[in-house]
N, C-alpha and C positions, 0 to 999 in steps of 0.2 A: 522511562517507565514503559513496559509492555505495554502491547495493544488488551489484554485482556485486562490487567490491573486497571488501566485505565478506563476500559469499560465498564469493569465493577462500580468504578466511583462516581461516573457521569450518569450510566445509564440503567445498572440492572440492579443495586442497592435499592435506589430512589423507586423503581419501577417493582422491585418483589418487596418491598416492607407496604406499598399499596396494592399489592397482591393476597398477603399475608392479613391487611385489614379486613378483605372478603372474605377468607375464612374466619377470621374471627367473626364479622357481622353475621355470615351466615349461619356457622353454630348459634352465635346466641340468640336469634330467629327463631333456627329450628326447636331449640333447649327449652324456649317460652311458651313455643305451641305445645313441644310434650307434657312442659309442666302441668300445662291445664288442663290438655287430656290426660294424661299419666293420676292426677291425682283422683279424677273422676273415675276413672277404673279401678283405681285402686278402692275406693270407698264402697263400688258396685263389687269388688271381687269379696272384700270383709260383710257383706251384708248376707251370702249365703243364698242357698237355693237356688231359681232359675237367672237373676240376675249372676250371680257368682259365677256361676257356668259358664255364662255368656261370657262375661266380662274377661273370666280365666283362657276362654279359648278365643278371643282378640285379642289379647296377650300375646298370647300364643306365636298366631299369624304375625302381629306385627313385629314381634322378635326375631321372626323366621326371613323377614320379609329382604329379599336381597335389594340393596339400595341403589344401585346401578338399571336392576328391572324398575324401581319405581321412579327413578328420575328418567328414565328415556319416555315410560306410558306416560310422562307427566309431559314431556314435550311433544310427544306427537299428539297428546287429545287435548290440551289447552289451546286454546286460538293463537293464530300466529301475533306478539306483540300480549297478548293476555297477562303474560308474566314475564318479570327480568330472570335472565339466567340465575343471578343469585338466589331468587327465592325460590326457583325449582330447584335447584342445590338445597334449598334450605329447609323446603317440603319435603324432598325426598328423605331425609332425614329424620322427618319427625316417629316415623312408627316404632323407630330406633329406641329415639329419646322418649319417647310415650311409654312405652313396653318397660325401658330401663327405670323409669320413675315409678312405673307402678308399681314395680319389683319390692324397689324399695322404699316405696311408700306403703306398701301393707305393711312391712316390717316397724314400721317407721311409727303407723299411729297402732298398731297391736305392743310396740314399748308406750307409747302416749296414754292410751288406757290405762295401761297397767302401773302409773304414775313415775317411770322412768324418764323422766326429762334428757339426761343423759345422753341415754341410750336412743334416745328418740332424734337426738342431735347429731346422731351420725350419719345420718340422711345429708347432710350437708357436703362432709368431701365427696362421699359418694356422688352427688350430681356435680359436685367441681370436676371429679374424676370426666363423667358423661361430659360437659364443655370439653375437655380437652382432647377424650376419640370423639366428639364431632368435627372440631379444628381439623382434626388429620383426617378424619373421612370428607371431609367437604372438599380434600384433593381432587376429590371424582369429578367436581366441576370441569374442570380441562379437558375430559370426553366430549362436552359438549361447547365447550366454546368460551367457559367462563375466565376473565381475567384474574384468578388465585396465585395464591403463588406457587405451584407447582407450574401453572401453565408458563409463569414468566421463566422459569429456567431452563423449561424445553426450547419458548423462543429463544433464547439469549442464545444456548447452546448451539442453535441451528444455522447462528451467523457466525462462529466460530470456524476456525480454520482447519485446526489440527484436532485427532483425537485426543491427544492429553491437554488441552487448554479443555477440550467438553468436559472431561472427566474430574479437569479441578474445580470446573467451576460446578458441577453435578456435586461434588464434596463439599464443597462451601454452602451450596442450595440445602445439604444435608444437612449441614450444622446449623444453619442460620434457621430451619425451618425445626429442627429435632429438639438442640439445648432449651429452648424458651420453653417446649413441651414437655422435655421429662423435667426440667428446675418447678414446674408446674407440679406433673406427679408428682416430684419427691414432696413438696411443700403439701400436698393433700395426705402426702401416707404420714407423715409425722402430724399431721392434728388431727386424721382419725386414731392414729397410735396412740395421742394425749388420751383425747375423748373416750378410746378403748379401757385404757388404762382409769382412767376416772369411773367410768362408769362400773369398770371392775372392784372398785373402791369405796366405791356406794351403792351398792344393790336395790341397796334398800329404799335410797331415796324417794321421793315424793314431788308430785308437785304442788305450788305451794296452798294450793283450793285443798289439795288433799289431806292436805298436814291441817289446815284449818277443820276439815270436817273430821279428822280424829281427834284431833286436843278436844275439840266441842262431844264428840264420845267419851 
């Protein structure tokens, strides 16, 4: 057995699949905190006038906001020890996910309104979508120091000998880190496709208070 094969299976498997666990914690961290601002913006931006405005243009900014600028401000103006790496990984993210939610939470309760259940349901893959570019952008962690797994491949890589032992093992860091994410996307575009398809199917539908308050007309 090569010394790289052999490494894979004693020490850099074991070490990037608990790499790998910190990107997932930290999207869904971040994902939670947007959710709860995201919808709150969203409700301020559907209410109109000076709140809308407001609300549309934090939007805005936080959609603009480059993730890398906020995870550094975030380490040098928190107290030393005030936060783990993860969760500045996992804040800096949030303007992301806050902005992406409220996107699509206007859309979301403007079908709710309008008694499209459906259509209101597609808010779903769409923030599965948002989990899984947080998974990949929480790679950013390893600029500063976090244990993800991006950063485990760099170290492995670093004790390797040769340039093509780095290079296979930068390819397997690919696959192992890429298939789990697009088997992900593909699984959200075929049940938005369902729910597309459905809701193209039922336009009309209702929800069910509504159907009640027309048969009662």
């Amino acid at each position: 057995m090569s010394p790289l094969i052999h490494n894979l299976f004693s020490n850099f498997l074991p070490a990037f699949l608990s790499g790998m666990a910190v990107n997932f914690e930290s999207a869904g961290v971040s994902l939670a905190l947007g959710l709860g601002f995201g919808v709150l913006l969203a409700l301020a931006r559907l209410q109109g006038g000076v709140a809308g405005l407001t609300a549309g243009a934090v939007i805005a900014l936080m959609r603009a906001a480059p993730t890398f600028v906020v995870m550094f401000f975030l380490l040098n103006a928190v107290p030393h020890g005030g936060l783990s790496g993860m969760m500045i990984v996992a804040i800096s993210l949030v303007p992301y996910a806050a902005a992406y939610v409220a996107d699509s939470g206007v859309d979301a309760i403007r079908q709710f309104r309008a008694g499209s259940l459906l259509a209101c349901f597609l808010i779903l893959p769409n923030i599965a979508r948002a989990f899984f570019v947080l998974v990949m952008s929480s790679s950013a962690g390893a600029a500063v120091g976090v244990t993800e797994g991006i950063a485990i491949i760099l170290r492995q890589a670093e004790k390797l000998p040769t340039i093509g032992d780095k290079l296979l093992l930068f390819a397997i860091g690919v696959a192992c880190f890429g298939i789990p994410l697009q088997l992900g996307f593909a699984t959200v575009r075929v049940i938005q496709r369902q729910l597309g398809r459905a809701a193209l199917r039922n336009p009309t539908a209702r929800l069910p208070s509504q159907t009640t308050a027309a048969a009662q007309r």
